[in-house]
N, C-alpha and C positions, 0 to 999 in steps of 0.2 A: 710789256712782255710777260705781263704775269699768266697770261694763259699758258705761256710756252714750257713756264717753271709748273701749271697745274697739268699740262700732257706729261711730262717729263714721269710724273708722279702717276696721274689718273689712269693712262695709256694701259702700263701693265695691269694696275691693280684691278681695274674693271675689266680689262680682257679677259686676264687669270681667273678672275672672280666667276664671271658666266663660262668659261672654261669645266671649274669644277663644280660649278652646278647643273654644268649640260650633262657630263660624265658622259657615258659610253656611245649617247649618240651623236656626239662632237669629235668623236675618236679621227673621224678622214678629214674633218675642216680645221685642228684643232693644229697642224704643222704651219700650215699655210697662217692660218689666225693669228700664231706667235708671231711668225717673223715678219707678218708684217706690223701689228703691233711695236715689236723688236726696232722694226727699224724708224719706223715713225716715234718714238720713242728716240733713239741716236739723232734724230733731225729738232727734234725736242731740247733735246740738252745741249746739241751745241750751240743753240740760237739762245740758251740760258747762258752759257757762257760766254756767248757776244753781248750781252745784255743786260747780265747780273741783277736778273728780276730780285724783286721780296714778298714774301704771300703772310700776312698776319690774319689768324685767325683766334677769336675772341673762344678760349678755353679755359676754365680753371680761373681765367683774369683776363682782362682785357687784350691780353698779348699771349697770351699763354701757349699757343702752339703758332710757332713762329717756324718759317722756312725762306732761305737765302741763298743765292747763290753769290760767295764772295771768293775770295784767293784760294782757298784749297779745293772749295766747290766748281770753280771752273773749269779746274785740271782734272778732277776724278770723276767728276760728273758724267761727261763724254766716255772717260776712259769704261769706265762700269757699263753702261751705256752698248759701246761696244764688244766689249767681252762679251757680255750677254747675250748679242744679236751672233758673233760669233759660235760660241757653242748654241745656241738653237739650233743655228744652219746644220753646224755636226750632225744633233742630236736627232734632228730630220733626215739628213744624208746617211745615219746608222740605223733609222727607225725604231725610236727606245719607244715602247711601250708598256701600258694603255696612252696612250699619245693625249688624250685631253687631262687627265688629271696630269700627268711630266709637265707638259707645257703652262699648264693652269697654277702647280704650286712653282716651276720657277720663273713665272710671269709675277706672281704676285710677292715671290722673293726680294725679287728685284727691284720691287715695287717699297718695299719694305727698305735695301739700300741706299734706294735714292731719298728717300726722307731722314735717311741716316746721312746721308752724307750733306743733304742744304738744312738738316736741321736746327735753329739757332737756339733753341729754349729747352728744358727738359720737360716739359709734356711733352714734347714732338719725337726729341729723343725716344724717352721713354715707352711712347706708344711705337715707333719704328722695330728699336728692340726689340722688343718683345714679339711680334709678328715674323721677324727675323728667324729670331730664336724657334718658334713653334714651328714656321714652315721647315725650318732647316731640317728637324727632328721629323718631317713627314717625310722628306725628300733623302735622308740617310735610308730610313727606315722603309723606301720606296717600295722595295720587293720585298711585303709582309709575309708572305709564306714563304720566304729559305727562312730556316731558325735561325740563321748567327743574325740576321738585317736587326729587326726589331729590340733585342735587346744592349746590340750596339747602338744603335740611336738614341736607346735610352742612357747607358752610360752618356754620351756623346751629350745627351739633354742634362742630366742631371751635375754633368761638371760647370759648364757654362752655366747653368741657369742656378747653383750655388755660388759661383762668384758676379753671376748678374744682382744679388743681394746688395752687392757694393753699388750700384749706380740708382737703387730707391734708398740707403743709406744714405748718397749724397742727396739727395733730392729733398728728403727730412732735414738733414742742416743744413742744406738751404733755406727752407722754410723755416726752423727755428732761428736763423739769424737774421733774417728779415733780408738775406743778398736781396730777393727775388728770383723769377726761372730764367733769366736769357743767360744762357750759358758764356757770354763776354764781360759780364759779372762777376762772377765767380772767383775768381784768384783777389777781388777785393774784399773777400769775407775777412774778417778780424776773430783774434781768439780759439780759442779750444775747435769751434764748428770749421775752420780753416783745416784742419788737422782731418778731422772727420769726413769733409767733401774730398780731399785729395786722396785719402786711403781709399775711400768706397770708387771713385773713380778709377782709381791705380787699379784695385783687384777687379772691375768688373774688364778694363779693357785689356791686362793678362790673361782671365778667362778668355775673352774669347779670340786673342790672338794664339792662345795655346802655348803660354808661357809657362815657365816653372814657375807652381807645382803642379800646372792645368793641362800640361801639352799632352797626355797620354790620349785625350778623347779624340786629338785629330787621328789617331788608329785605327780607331773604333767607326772612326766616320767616312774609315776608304771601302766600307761595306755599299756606300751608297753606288748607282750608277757612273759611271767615268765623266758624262758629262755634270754631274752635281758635283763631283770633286774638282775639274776643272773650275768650278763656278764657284763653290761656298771656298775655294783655298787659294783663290789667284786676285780676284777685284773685288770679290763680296764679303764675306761671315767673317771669314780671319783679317782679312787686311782691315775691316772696321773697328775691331781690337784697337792696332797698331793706332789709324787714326782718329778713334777717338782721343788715345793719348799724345797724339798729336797733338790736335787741335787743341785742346785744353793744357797744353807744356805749360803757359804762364800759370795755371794751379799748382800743377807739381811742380814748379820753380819757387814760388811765393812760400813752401810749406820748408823751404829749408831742407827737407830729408827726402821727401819722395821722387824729386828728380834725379838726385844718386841713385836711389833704390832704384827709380823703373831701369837705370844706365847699365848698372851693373845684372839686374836681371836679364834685360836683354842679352848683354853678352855672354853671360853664363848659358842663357838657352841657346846663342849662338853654337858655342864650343858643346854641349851635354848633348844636344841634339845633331849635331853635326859626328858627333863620332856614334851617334844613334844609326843615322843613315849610311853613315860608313858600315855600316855590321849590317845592314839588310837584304837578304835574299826574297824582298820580294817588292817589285819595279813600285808601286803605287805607295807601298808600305815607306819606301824608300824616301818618293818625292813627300810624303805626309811628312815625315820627320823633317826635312829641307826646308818645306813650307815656315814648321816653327823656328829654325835657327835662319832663315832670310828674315823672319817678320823682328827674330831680335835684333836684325840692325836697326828698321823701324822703331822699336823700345828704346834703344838705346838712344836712336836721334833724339827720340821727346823727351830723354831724360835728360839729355844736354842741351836742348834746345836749337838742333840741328834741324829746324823745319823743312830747308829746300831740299837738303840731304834726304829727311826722310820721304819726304813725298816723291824725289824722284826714287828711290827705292820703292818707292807703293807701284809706283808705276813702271818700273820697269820688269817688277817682281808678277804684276796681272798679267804681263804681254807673257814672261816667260815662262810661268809655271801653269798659265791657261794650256800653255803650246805642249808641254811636257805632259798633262795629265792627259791630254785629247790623244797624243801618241800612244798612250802608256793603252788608251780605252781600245783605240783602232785597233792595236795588236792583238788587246784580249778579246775582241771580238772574231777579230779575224783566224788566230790560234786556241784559243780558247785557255790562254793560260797569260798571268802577270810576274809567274818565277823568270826569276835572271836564269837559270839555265836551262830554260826554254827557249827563251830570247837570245840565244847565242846568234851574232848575223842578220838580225832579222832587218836591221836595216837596209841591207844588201838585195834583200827581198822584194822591198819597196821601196826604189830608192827616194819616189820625193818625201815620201815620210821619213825618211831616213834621215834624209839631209836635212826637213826641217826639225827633224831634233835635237841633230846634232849642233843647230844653231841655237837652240835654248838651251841645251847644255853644255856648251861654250862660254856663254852670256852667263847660267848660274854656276860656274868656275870663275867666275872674275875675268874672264882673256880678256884683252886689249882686243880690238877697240869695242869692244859687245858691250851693251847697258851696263849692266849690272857688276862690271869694273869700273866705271866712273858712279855710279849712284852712293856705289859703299865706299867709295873711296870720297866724295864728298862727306860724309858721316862721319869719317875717320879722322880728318882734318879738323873739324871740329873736338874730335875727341880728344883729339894730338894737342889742341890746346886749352882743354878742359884740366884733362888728367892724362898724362903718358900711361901712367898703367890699364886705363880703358883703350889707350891707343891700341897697347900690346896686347889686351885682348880681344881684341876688335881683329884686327892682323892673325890670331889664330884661326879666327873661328871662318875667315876667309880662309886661308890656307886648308882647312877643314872642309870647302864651300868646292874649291877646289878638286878634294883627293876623293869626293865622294860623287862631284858629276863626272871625273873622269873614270872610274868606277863603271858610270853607266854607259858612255863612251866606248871603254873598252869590250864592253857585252855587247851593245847594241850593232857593232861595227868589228865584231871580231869576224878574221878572216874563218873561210870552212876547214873541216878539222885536213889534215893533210895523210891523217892515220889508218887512213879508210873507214872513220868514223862521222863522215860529211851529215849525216839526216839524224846523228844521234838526237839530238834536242827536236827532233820530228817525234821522238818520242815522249817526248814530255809534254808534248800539244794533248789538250782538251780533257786537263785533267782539272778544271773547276767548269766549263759549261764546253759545249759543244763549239768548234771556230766554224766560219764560213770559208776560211780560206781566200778573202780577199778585202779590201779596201775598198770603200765608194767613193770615186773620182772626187763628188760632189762635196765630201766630205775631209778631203785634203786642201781645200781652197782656204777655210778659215786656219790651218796649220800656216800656210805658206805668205798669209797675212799678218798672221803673231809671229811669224820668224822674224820678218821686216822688222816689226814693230820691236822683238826681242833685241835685233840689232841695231836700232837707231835711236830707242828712245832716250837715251846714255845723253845723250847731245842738251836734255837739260839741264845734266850737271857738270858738261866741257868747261873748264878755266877760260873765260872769255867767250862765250857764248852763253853760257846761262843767267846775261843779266836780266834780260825779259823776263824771265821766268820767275828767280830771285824778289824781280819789280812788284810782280802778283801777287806772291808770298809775305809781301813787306821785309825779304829776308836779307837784305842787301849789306846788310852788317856782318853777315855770317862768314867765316872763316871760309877759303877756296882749297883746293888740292892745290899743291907746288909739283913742278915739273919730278923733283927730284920720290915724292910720297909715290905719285904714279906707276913711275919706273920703280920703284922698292915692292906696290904691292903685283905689279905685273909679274916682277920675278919672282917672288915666290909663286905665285897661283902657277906658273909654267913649271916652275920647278917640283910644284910637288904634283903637278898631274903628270909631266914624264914618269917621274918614280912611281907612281901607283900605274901607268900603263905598264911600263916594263917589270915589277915588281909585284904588284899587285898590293891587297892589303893584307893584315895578317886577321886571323881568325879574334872575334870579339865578342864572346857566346853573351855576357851581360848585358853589354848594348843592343847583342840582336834582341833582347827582351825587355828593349825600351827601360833597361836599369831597373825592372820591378813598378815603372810607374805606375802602369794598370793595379797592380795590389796594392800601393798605397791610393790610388785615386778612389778605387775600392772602397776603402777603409775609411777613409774621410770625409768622401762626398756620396758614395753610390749607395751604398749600405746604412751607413745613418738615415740617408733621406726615405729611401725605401721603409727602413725599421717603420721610422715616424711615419713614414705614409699607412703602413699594415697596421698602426697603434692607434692611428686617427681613424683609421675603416674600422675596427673591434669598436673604440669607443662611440662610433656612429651609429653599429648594429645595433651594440646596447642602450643608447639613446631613443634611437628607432623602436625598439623594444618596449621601453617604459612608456614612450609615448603612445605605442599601441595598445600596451596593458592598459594606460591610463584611458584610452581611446572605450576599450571594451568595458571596463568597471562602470565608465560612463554611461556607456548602453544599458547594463544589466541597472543601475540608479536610476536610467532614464523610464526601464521597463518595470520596477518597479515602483516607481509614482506613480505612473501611469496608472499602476494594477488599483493601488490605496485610491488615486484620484475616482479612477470609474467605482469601486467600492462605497464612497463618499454621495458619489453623485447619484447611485442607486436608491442609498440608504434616503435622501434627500428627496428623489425623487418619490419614495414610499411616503415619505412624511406631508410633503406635497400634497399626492393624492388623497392622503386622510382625511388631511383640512378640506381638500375638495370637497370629498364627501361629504364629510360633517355640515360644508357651507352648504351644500345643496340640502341637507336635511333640514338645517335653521331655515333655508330658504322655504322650504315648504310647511313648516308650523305658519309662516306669514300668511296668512290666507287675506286677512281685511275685515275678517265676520266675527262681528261680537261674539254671538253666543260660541264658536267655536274658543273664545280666548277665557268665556267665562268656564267651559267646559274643561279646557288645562289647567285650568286656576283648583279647580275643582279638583282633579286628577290627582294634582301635587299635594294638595292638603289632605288629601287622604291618603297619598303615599305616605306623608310627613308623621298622619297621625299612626298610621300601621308600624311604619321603623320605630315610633319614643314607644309604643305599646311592648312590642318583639326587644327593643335594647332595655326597656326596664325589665 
């Protein structure tokens, strides 16, 4: 089944690829060309996951770009897979244009994912990354001519792609300790270089989960289209953060410290980020900041080595935050606006959009029985018997998960005003682009898919049903929820989303400004690298420079030898013609005739004796 594992991968990337090299004249086949790609692609991966192909390809060493599908590849595979094909459908049923470059960089996104995801070796890694990283920065930066796009993408690149430093750091001690690349190596380094692959690991897979100190760039990156933010924040970009440090837990368990570290970062961005999105007045801005405090449960499981936990969190987190950011796009397409108090009702508007929201944010509230109260409440148990105090902070940052999708709840679903103020927030329509006014049928089909999906995928981490699952994972050791954790964390997520319905929240002017993290992200990452970028263009000119000076000095040394040479050659050639001459005159004394030789003989003797007469 190795072909199945090479469609899984080639599908996208060579679709995407003639995609953006057809450009403009691909634009009307370039919908159709996705999703069927797209789907043949989902047919792809799940026969990899019936099948748990392995692709070795001879790079760098014999083995050196390796690709597998094993236990966590089997479950996210498909799941990515699907999302994908999902928002395509959207992003055809909304018609996001230029339609072949859209389709072309998240075909070959995706493309990029899934190498990340059956990656086994860090060439494979490595070169996935990085492709990731660059398309994600085209696909933020989509719509080059509005001003804010482009220089958001580039914060958005330059955070990520400073803590992507950490994953060619580990890659060098790898190399300096002789591990080798297959990344199932790795936690047996010995010594100092042990230390070094866990850090550079640790901060490349914070970066780009959007962890503290990195999370500010998922802001900057809700510039991008609705459909790329459903995609790079739900199964692709961010969640490959999360598991990459998954997948690698036994690193960060082996180094002694960085498994606390990543435990406690994650919940820290849990709870930082969660009262982040509690203070925002603006729907997208909202679910961005969510993104980072769901993905800290993810952090957190790999730092305790909650594997089943976390990966049902991975996946329950695609189905529901796919669901959430496609809503959030319909709207601003349809209204032309993503402020909550625009969106007063709007679900009422449109009820199956409605309804399917309210089922993903239900599910990102923690309710009973929705995913993502059993996913986090697996991670929890774990952490309940790691450290109580990750337990209890685990427990806020859910109650925090809580007060802030009910939050959106109460907007989305608020009754009409009763004050004679009914079409107020009709006024706040179409104040960032122009709305259509309506929904495309076709385009509610992949919402009402992820709702399902938002509300069932929990069931792999049910107490007593998720041994299969656990099986795959090898996680069958790992600590379950108890009847009694369930019920504790159900009642608070109810209890504190009644009080933020009835109550509302209070005003949080710091967190609505993400706590200043864009000025210090600024300061650290955006601005240094920029500096050095504008210091290495100066010292290039002036390189450029000398070389060219040295270029022309060359010419004018070349122009004059030249001048000396033909000088030389002239004088040479005079000299030349002298002796010429001269020979031809010797030649004609030769005559053959005596008396002619006795006559010069003659000649000179009396030359000879006239000069001794005239010198004496």
């Amino acid at each position: 089944m190795t072909a199945a594992l090479l469609a899984a991968v080639g599908l996208p990337a060579i679709t995407g690829t003639f995609l953006l090299l057809a450009g403009h004249r691909a634009n009307r086949l370039a919908p159709a060309l996705a999703l069927t790609a797209a789907a043949l692609t989902l047919v792809a991966a799940i026969a990899c996951a019936l099948a748990m192909p392995r692709l070795v390809v001879p790079f760098i060493s014999s083995d050196g770009a390796a690709l597998a599908v094993d236990g966590p590849g089997a479950i996210l595979l498909p799941a990515v897979a699907a999302v994908v094909l999902l928002v395509l459908v959207f992003a055809a049923a909304e018609g996001t244009r230029p339609a072949a470059r859209f389709h072309g960089l998240m075909l070959v996104f995706s493309a990029a994912v899934m190498v990340t995801v059956t990656a086994t070796s860090l060439p494979a890694l490595l070169g996935a990354w990085e492709i990731m990283g660059a398309t994600s920065y085209a696909l933020i930066g989509f719509h080059w001519h509005q001003p804010t796009t482009v220089p958001s993408g580039l914060v958005a690149f330059a955070v990520t792609r400073t803590a992507d430093l950490g994953l060619y750091a580990a890659a060098g001690a790898a190399v300096a300790a002789g591990t080798g690349w297959q990344l199932d190596a790795l936690a047996s380094t010995d010594g100092l270089w042990l230390h070094v692959l866990a850090a550079g690991v640790l901060v490349a897979g914070l970066g780009k989960a959007a962890q503290l100190p990195f999370s500010f760039w998922l802001s900057r990156a809700m510039e991008g289209p609705s459909p790329v933010s459903a995609l790079l924040h739900s199964a692709a970009m961010v969640a490959m953060g999360g598991y990459l440090l998954l997948r690698l837990n036994p690193l960060l368990l082996a180094s002694g410290w960085a498994g606390p570290a990543a435990a406690w970062i994650g919940a820290t961005t849990a709870i930082v980020l969660g009262i982040v999105a509690l203070a925002q007045k603006d729907l997208k801005q909202l679910l961005a900041a969510s993104t980072a405090a769901q993905l800290g449960f993810v952090v957190l499981a790999a730092g305790i080595g909650a594997t089943a936990g976390g990966t049902s969190q991975l996946l329950a987190h695609a189905a529901t935050k796919a669901l959430l950011f496609l809503a959030a796009g319909a709207w601003l397409t349809a209204v032309g606006s993503k402020q909550l108090p625009a969106l007063h009702g709007i679900g009422r508007r449109w009820p199956v959009l409605g309804a399917s929201f309210l089922v993903g944010a239900l599910s990102l509230a923690g309710l009973p029985p929705l995913s993502l109260w059993l996913a986090k409440d697996a991670i929890l148990a774990v952490a309940l018997q790691e450290n109580p105090a990750l337990y209890g902070a685990g427990l806020l940052g859910s109650a925090l998960a809580a007060a802030y999708s009910a939050k959106m709840i109460a907007v989305i679903w608020a009754r009409p005003d009763t004050q004679g103020h009914a079409n107020m927030e009709e006024k706040l329509w179409d104040a960032e682009e122009h709305g259509t006014r309506k929904v495309p049928a076709a385009g509610t089909v992949p919402l009402v898919v992820l709702a399902a999906s938002a509300a069932l995928l929990g069931a792999t981490a049910l107490p007593g049903l998720s041994g299969p699952f656990r099986a795959l994972l090898g996680a069958q050791a790992e600590a379950e929820s108890s009847g009694w954790e369930l019920v504790a964390s159900a009642a608070i997520a109810i209890v504190v989303a009644v009080l933020v319905l009835v109550r509302g929240v209070p005003h949080l002017a710091a967190a609505g400004n993400w706590f200043g993290l864009e000025r210090g992200a600024q300061a650290v990452f955006v601005r240094p690298m920029f500096a050095s970028a504008a210091l290495l263009s100066r010292l290039d000119r002036r390189l450029e420079m000398v070389v060219l000076g040295s270029g022309r000095l060359l010419d004018r040394s070349a122009t004059a030898s030249g001048e000396v040479d033909g000088s030389v050659q002239r004088a040479l050639r005079a000299v030349l013609a002298g002796v010429n001459g001269l020979g031809r005159l010797a030649r004609r004394a030769q005559t053959g005739a005596v008396a002619d030789y006795y006559a010069a003989t003659v000649l000179v003797c009396v030359a000879a004796l006239v000069l001794l007469i005239v010198v004496r």
